[in-house]
C-alpha positions in Angstrom: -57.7 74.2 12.1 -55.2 76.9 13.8 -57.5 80.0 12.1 -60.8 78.1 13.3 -59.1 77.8 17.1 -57.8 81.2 16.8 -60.8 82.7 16.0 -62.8 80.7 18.7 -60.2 82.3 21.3 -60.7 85.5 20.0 -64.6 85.3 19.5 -64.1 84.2 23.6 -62.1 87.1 25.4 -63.5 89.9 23.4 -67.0 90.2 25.3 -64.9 88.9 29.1 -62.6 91.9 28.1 -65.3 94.7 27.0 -67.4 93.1 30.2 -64.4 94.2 32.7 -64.4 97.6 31.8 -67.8 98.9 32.7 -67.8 96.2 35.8 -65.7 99.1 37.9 -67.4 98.4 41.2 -66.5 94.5 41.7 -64.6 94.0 45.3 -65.0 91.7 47.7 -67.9 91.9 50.0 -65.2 92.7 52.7 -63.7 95.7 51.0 -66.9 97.4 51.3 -68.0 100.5 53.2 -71.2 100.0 55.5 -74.2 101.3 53.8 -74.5 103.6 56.4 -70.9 105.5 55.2 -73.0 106.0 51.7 -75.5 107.3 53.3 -73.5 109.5 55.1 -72.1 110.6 52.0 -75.1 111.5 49.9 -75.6 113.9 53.3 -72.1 115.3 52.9 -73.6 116.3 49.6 -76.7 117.7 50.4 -78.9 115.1 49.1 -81.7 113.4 50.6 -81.7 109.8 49.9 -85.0 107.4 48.9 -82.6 104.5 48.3 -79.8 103.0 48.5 -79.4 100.0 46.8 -76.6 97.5 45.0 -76.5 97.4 41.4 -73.5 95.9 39.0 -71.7 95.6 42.3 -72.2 99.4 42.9 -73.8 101.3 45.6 -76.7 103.4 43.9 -78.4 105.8 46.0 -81.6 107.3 44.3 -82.8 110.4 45.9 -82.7 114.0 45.6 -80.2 117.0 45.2 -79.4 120.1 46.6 -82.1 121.5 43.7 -84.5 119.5 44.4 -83.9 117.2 41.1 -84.1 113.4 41.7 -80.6 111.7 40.7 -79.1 108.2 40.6 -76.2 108.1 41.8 -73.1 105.4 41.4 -70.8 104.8 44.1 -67.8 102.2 44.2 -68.3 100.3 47.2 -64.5 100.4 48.4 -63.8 103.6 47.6 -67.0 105.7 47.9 -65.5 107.0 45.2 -69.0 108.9 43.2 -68.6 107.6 39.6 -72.0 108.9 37.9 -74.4 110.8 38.6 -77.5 110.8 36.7 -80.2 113.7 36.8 -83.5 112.1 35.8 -83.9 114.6 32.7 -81.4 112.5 31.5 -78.0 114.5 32.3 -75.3 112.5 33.0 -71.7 113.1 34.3 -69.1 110.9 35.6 -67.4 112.5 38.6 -63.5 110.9 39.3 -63.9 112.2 42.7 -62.9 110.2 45.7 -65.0 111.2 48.9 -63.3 108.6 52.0 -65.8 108.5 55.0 -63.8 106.6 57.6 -67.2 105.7 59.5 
């Protein structure tokens, strides 16, 4: 009975666990930066933005860079922190870089 409850507990916080580490963007609502900050952002970079939507509790802005190349980008909410950037010939980087826009 105690390797059958075991395993149950086990079988239960492994996928919460794994779940919590790619979910880096959940903060409360009232943490967030106004869209308008992300979009002020992608400008600081150069890019021209199509969108700028919420997905896995990220910002995502899809647009265009300096290059003219269409990217995705992922940006933490709080932090406007850019966490990925994907380059739709399938290139992908993670940045680490925190860009604050006090707006």
């Amino acid at each position: 009975m105690r390797l059958v409850l075991t395993i149950l507990a086990f079988v239960a916080a492994f996928p919460v666990g794994s779940a919590m580490a790619d979910d880096e963007c959940f903060v409360p609502m009232a943490d967030w930066k106004p869209r308008e900050a992300v979009a002020a952002l992608a400008a600081q970079q150069g890019w021209t933005v199509r969108r700028i939507k919420i997905d896995d509790g990220c910002y995502e802005i899809d647009g265009t860079d300096l290059r003219g190349q269409q990217i995705e980008a992922t940006v933490h909410p709080a932090t406007l922190e850019i966490l990925e950037i994907e380059h739709r010939d399938g290139d992908r980087r993670r940045e680490g870089k925190t860009h604050n826009n006090d707006q």
